[in-house]
N, C-alpha and C positions, 0 to 999 in steps of 0.2 A: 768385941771378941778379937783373937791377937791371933795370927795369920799359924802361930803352932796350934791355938787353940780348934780351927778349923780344921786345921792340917790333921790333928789329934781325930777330929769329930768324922772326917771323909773316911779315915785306916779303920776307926770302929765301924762304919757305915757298910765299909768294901768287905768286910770281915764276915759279918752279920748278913752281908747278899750273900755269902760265898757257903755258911753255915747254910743259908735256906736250902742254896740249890743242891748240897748233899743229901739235905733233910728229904727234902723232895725226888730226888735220884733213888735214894736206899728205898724209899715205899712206894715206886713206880715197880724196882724192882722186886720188891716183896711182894706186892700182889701181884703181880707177875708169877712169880715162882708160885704164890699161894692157888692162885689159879692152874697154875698146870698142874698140883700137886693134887687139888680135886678133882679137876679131870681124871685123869688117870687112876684115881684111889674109886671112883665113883664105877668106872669102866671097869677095873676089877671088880667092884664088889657084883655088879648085876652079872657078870660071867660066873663067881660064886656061888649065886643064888638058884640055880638052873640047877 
């Protein structure tokens, strides 16, 4: 293999970590938000219910 060819393979590599950690970021925060959002949707509803 020819030293662009690695150099090629490390930019895809650094890319592909960099994809994950949003991937992983955005639905840390999604269930986050999904969790508060039942919280509070669940609190309502038993104060409803009365």
């Amino acid at each position: 293999m020819t030293a662009v060819g690695r150099m090629f393979f490390q930019i895809l590599g650094a890319i592909a970590e960099f994809e994950h950690a949003l991937l992983s970021e955005r639905t840390r925060d999604g269930l986050a938000a999904a969790k508060t959002a039942t919280t509070s949707s669940s609190s309502l509803l038993r104060w409803s219910r009365r």
